[in-house]
C-alpha positions as CSV (number, residue, x, y, z in Angstrom):
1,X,25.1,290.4,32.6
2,X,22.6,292.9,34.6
3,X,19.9,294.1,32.1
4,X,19.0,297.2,34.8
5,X,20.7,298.5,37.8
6,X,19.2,299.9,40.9
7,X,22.4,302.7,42.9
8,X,25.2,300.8,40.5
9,X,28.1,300.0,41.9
10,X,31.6,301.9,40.9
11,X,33.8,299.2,39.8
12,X,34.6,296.8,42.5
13,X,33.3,297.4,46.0
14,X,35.4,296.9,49.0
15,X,34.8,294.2,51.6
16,X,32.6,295.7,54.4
17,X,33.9,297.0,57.6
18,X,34.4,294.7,60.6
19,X,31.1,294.3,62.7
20,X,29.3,295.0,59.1
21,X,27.3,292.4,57.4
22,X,26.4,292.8,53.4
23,X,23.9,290.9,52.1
24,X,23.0,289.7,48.7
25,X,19.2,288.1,48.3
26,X,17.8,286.5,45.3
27,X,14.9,286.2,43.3
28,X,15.8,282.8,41.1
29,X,14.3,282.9,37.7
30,X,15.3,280.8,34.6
31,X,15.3,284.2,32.1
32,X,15.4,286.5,34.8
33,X,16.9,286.9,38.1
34,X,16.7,289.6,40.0
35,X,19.6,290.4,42.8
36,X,19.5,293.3,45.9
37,X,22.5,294.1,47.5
38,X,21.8,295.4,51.0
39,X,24.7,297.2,53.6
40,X,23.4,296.2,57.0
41,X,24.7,297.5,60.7
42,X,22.6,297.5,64.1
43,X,19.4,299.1,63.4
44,X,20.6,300.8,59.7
45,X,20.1,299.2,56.2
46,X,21.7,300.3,53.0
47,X,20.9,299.7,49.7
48,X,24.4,299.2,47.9
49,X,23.2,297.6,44.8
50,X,19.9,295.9,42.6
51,X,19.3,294.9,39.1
52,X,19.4,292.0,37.5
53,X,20.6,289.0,35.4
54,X,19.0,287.9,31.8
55,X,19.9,284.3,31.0
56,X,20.6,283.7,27.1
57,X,21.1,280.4,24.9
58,X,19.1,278.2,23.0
59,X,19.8,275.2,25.4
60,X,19.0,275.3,29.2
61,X,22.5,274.3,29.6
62,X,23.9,277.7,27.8
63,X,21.2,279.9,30.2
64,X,22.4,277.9,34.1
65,X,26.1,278.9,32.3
66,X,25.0,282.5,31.7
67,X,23.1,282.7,35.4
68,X,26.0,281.6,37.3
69,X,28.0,283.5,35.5
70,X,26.2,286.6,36.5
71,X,25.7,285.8,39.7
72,X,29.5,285.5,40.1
73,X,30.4,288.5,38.7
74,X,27.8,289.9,41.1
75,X,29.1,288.6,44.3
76,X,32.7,289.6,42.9
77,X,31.8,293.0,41.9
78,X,29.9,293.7,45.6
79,X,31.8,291.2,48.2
80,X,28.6,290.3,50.2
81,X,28.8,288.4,53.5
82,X,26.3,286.4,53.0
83,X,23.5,285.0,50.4
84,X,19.8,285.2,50.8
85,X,17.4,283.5,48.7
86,X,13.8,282.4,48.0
87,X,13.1,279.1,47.7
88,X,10.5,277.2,44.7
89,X,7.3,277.8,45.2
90,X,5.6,274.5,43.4
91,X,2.1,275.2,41.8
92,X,0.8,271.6,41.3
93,X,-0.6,272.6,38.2
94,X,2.9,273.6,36.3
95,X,5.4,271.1,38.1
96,X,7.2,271.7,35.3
97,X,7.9,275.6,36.3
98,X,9.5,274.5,39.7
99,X,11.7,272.0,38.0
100,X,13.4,274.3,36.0
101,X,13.4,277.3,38.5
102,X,15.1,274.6,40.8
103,X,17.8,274.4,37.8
104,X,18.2,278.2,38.1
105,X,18.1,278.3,42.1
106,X,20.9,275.6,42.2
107,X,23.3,277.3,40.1
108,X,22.8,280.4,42.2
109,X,23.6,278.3,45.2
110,X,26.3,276.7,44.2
111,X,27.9,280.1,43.1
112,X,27.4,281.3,46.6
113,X,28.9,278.2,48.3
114,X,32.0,278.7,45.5
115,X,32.6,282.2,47.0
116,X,32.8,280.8,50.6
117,X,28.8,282.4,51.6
118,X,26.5,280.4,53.8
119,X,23.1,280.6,52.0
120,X,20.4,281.4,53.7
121,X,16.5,280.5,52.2
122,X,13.4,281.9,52.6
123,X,9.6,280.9,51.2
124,X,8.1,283.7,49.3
125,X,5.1,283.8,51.6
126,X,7.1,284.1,54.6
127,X,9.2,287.0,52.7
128,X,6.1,288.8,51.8
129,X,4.4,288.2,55.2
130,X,8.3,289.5,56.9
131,X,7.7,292.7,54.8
132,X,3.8,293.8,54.3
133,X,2.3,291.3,56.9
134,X,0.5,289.1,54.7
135,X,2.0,286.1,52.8
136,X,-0.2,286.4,50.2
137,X,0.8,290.2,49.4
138,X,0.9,291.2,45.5
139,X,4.6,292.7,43.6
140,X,3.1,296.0,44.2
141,X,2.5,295.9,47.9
142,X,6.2,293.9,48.0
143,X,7.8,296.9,46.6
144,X,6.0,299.6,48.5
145,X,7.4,297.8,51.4
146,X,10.8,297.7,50.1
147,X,10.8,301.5,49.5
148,X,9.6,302.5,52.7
149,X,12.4,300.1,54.6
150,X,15.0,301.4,52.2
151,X,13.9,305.0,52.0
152,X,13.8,305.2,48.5
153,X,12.3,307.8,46.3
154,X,10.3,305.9,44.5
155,X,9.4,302.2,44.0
156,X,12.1,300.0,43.3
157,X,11.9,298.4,39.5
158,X,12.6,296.1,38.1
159,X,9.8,293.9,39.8
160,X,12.8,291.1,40.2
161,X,15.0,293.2,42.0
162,X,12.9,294.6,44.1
163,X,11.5,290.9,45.1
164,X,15.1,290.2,45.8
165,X,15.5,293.5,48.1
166,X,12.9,291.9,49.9
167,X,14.7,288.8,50.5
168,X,17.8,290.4,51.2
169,X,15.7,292.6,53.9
170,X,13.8,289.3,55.5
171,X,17.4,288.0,56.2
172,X,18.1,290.9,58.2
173,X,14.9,290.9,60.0
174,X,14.6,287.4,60.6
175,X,18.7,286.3,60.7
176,X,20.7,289.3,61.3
177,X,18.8,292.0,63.5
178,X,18.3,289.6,66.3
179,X,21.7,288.8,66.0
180,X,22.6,292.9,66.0
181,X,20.3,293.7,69.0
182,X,21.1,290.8,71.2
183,X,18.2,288.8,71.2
184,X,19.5,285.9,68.8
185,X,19.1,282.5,70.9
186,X,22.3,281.5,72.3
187,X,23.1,278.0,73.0
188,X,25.6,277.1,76.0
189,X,27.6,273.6,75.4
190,X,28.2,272.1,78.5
191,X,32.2,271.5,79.1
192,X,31.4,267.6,79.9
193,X,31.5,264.9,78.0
């Protein structure tokens, strides 16, 4: 399933505490996806887990089988709370590309919604611009970023996984952290009808 692994798990991980959110972002790719599993409380953030998940097969079929295969045994092996992930970006000169990366993003999806996770998505640009504060930073830049947030020794790699950490972290600035520190919008329902 995972061709590399970023601080591997030990068998099957425990659910997090209560008042703990885990998170598990996405970078969708047809032969490669890349997965980061991030431990998030308050103001902390904790890398539990990254790596990721080769397809195989001669038939596109065989390879969405092996993807959401992977990404099952993923959310089984770390019990995130929630699912992050990045959405197509379409190049109008290879529509193709973002057809079949859609295949790839789906089955991901649907694997979260199976385990009972509300998805959360995220264009690259506005992941990149979350991170390094330019949507049009390059891989390199992406996981300096992630490195520095995560205070890692060196520079996350795989280039997937770390794109995925990146994902994983925008949901916590952009979805979680306000939530955390109060500052989340908070909408009243008035009691008549």
């Amino acid at each position: 399933m995972s061709s590399s692994r970023l601080a591997p798990h030990s068998g099957s991980a425990s659910p997090p505490p209560q008042g703990v959110e885990r998170v598990v972002g996405f970078d969708p790719g047809l032969n490669v996806t890349g997965y980061g599993v991030l431990e998030c409380h308050g103001g902390t953030v904790r890398l539990i887990e990254a790596g990721t998940v080769k397809s195989k097969g001669e038939t596109l079929e065989e390879r969405l089988l092996t993807i959401h295969s992977g990404i099952r045994e993923v959310i089984e092996a770390c019990k995130p709370t929630a699912m992050a992930i990045e959405q197509v970006f379409s190049n109008v000169k290879f529509p193709k590309t973002a057809i079949l990366l859609g295949h790839a993003r789906g089955v991901i999806c649907l694997a979260g919604v199976q385990a009972g996770l509300a998805v959360h998505h995220y264009l690259p640009n506005r992941v990149k611009s979350t991170l390094t504060g330019s949507g049009h930073a390059g891989k390199e830049q992406v996981q300096s970023a992630v490195q520095r947030e995560l205070g890692l020794a060196a520079k996350p790699e795989p280039a997937d996984a770390a794109d995925a950490l990146a994902v994983a972290l925008t949901d916590y600035h952009l979805r979680l952290r306000p939530l955390f520190f109060g500052t989340g919008v908070v909408r009243i329902r008035s009691s008549r009808a």
